[in-house]
C-alpha positions in Angstrom: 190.8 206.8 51.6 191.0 210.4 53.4 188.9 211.7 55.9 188.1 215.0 54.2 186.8 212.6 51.4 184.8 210.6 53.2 183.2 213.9 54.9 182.7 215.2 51.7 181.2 212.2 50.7 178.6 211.9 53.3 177.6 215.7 53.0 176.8 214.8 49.3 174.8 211.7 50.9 173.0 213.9 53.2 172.7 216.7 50.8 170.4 214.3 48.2 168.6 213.1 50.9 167.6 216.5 51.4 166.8 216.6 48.3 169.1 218.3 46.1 169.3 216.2 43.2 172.9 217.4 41.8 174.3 215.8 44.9 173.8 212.6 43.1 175.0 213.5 40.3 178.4 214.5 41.8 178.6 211.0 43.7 178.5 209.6 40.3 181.0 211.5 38.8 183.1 210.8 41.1 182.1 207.0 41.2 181.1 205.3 38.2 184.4 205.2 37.1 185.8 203.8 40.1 183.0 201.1 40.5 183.2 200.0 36.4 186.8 199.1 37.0 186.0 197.4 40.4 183.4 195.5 38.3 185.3 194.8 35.1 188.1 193.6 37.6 185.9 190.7 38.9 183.9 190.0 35.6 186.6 190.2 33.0 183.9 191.9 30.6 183.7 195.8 29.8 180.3 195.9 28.6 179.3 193.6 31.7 181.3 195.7 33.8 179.0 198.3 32.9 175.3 197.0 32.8 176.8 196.0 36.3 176.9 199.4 37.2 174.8 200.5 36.1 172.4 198.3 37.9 174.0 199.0 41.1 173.6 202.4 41.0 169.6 202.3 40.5 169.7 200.1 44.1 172.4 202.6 45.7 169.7 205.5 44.6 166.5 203.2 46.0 168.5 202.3 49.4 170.3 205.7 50.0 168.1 206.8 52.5 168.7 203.5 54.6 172.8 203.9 54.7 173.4 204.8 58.2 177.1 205.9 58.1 176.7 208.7 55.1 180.7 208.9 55.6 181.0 205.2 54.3 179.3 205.9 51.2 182.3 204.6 49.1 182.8 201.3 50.5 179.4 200.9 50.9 178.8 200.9 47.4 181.6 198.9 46.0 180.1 196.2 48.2 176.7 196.6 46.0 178.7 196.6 43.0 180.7 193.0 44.3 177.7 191.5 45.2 175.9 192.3 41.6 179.4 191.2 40.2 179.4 187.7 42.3 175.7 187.4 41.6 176.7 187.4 37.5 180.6 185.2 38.2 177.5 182.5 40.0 174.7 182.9 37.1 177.8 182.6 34.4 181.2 181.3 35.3 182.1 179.1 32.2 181.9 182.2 30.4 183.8 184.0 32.4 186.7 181.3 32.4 187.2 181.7 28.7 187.0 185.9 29.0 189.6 185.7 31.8 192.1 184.2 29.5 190.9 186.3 26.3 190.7 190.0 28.1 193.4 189.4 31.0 196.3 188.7 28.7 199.0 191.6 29.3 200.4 193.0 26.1 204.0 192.4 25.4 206.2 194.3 23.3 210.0 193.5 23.2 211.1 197.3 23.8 209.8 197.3 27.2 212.3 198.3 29.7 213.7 196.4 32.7 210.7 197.8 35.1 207.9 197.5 32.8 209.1 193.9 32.6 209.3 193.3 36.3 205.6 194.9 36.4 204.5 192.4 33.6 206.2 189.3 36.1 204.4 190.9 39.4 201.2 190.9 37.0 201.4 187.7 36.1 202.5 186.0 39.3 198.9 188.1 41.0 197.3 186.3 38.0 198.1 182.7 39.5 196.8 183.9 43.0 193.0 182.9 43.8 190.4 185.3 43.1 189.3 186.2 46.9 193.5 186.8 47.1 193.5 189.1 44.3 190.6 191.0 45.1 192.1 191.7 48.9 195.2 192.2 47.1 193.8 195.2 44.7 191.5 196.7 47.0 194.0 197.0 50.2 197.3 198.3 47.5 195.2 199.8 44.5 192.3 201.2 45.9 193.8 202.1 48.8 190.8 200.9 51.1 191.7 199.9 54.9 190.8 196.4 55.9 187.6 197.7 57.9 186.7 198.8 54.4 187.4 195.8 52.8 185.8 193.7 55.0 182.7 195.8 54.4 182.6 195.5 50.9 183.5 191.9 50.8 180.9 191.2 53.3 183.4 189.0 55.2 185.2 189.6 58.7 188.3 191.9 59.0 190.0 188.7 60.5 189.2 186.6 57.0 190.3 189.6 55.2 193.6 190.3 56.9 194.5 186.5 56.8 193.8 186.6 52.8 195.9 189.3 52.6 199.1 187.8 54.7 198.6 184.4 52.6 198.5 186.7 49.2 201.4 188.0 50.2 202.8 185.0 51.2 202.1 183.4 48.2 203.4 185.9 45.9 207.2 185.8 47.6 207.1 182.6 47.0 206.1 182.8 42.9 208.2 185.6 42.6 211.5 183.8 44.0 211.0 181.1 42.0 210.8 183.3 39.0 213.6 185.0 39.7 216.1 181.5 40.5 214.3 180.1 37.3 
């Protein structure tokens, strides 16, 4: 993520804190759609996804005046949004084995071109990757986040991180070469 961003970011922190209330109301805007896909992402469930949120953002408003680096708002918060996310997988995860399989299915349609299909194989082979693989996976490539950042919201060291993310890598050569010689 950009430095101007994360500036802007934390004069939006500071700016609420000083009590102008539409600062908050500009972070959201520019969150909430960011954090319900990070939280769909690990739960599987839209609805979920969104009480999720939700939640989070009530705790990011009650311990906003406690973040020390206003700059690392972002990451910051996606790490309250994974912990409420893990804190539901723990409370429910036979539920969310069977909505995995039901919402996670990619839709095929046999006039997809020979790139769409390559995406639908890279999908797939991410798919067979464990979760903590995945999750390093989408938040270093999708989300763009460094692995300082990661290992923020993850709550884990940027050694674990970086050595999830070699082995993800790893692991998806090795599924996609075997696709291919198949």
């Amino acid at each position: 993520m950009g430095n101007a961003k994360k500036i802007f970011e934390g004069l939006l922190v500071l700016q609420y804190l000083s009590g102008n209330k539409k600062a908050i109301s500009l972070l959201v805007k520019r969150y909430n759609s960011k954090m319900c896909t990070h939280a769909y992402w690990l739960t599987y469930d839209k609805d979920l996804a969104k009480d999720i949120v939700q939640d989070s953002w009530g705790i990011i408003i009650k311990k906003l005046p406690y973040l020390k680096k206003p700059n690392s708002f972002g990451s910051w918060a996606l790490q309250i949004v994974t912990r409420k996310s893990f804190d539901h997988l723990k409370k429910n995860s036979r539920v969310r084995e069977k909505l995995k399989d039901y919402y996670n299915e990619p839709k095929v349609d046999n006039d997809l071109d020979h790139k769409e299909s390559d995406l639908i194989k890279v999908y797939e082979a991410i798919k067979g990757l464990p979760q903590d693989q995945q999750i390093v996976l989408r938040l270093f490539y999708l989300e763009e986040y460094s692995l300082k950042e990661i290992s923020e919201i993850l709550d884990k060291s940027k050694g674990t991180v970086k050595s999830r993310l070699f082995h993800a890598r790893e692991k998806l050569k090795t599924i996609l070469k075997n696709r291919i010689h198949e």
